[in-house]
N, C-alpha and C positions, 0 to 999 in steps of 0.2 A: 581821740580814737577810743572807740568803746571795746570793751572784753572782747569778743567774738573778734572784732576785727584783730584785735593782738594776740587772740591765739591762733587765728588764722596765719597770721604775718609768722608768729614767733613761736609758736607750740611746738613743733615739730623739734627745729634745733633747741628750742631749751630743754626739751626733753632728752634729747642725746648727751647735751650738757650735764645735766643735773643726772643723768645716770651713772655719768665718766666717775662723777665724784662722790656720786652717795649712793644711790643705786636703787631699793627698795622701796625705800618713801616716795621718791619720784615719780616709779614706774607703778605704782598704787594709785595716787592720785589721778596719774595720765589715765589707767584704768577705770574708776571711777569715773573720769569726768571725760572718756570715750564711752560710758553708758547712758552720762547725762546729752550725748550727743555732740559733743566740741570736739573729740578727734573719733580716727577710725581706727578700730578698736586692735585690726591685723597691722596698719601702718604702726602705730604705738610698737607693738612687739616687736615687728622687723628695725625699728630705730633703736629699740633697745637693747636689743641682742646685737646690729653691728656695733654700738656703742660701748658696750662694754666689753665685746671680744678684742676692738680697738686698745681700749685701757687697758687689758688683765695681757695682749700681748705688749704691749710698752713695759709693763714694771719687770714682763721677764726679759724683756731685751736690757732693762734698767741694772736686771742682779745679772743676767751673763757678761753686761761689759763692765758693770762697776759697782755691783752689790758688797763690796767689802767696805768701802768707801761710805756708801750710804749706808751700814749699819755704827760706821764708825762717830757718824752724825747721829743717831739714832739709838742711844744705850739700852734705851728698852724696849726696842725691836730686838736687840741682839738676845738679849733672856729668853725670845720665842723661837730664836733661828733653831736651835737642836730637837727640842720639843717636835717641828715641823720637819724636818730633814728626817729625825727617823720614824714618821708618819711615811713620809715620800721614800723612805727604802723599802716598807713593809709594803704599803698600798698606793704606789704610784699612781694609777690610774684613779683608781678612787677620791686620789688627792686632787688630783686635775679637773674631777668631774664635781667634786663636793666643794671647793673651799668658797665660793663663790657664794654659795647658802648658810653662811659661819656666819655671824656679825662679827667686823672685829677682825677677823682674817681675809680678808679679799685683798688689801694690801701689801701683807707683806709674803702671802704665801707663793704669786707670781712670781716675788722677787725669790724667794728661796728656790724656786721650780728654777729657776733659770741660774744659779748661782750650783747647782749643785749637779748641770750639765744635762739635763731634762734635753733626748733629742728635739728641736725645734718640728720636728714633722713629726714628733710625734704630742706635742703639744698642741699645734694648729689644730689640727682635727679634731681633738677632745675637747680643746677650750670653746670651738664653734660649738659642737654639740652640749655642752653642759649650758652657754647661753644661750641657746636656743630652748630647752628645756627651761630656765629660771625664767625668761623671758616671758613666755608661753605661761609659766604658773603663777608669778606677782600679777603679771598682767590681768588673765583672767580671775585673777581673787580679789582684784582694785575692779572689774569690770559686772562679778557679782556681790561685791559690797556695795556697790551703788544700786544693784536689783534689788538688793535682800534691803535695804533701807526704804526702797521706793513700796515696798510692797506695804510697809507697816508706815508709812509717813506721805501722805495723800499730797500736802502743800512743798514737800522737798524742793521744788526750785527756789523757793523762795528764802531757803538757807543751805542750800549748794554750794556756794563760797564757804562761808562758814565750817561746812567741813572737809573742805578740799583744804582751807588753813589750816585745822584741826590737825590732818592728818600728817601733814609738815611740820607744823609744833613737835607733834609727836615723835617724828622722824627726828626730827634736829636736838629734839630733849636725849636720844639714845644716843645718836651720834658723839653730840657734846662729852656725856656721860663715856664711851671709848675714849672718847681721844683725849679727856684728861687723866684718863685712870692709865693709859698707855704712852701720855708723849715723855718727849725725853724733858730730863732733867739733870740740870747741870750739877755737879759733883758739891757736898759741902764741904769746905775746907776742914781739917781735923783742927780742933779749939786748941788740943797738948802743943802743937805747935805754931811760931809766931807767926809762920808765912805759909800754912796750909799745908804743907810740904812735908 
């Protein structure tokens, strides 16, 4: 099965996939490589936008039924819970409409939205329109990255892969770099005594 046929078969869902969980890099590349002509450039955005209003409304359904629980797995998520609560008293709306464009907060800040009793209708409606805006803006910035390269690089097909990997590298080097400077870590025993205790 050659490329074209596999992103025909599979582009579409792995792009809803690979947005649920990483977001930016994804929907750059699908950008990108909806100018190189492999997807349509409005389907790309409407996949993305349902995709990740899907996600960001799960993790608030995640902190309204059991975000105490998952921060208590979580020690350093819980460092960012107050920091972002009292964002969400000052500029609730704002919170709902931006966190999505944070690196780093699109996580955990659903969960705090929904743990700190965010009406649900009034979450829907903001969360659709803020992904629809991100959507619409990775999109088209992945969709003239690949204009603005073609203009000054004549043979571009001929390493189009190359930086559609590029761009994933990239995505995944920032990623990595969050998620270890952020995951949990378990407690070290105290040395003064015998049993950590």
């Amino acid at each position: 099965m050659d490329t074209e046929t596999l992103i025909k078969t599979f582009g579409y869902p792995a792009i809803a996939l690979g947005v649920a969980f990483e977001g930016e890099t994804v929907l750059l590349v699908a950008g990108y490589l909806a100018h190189r002509g492999y997807f349509d450039i409005a389907t790309v955005m409407m996949v993305a936008m349902i995709s990740t209003t899907l996600a960001d409304q799960w993790w608030f359904h995640v902190g309204r039924t059991g975000g105490k629980s998952m921060l208590d797995r979580r020690p350093r998520w819980a460092d960012r819970v107050d920091p972002i609560r009292r964002m969400i008293d000052r500029h609730q709306v704002l919170v709902i409409m931006g966190f999505r464009f944070i690196y780093g907060l699109r996580t955990i800040t659903p969960v705090v939205l929904g743990m700190t009793g965010v009406p649900l209708r009034r979450f829907i409606p903001l969360n659709i329109l803020s992904a629809t805006i991100w959507a619409v803006a990775v999109g088209v910035a992945g969709y003239l990255f690949g204009q603005l390269l073609e203009n000054f690089w004549s043979d571009l097909r001929r390493h189009e892969w190359w930086i559609a990997a590029g761009i994933l590298v990239m995505g995944g080097v920032i990623w990595a770099i969050v998620f270890f400077r952020h995951r949990p870590q378990a407690d070290t025993p105290d040395a003064n005594t015998p049993d950590g205790k």
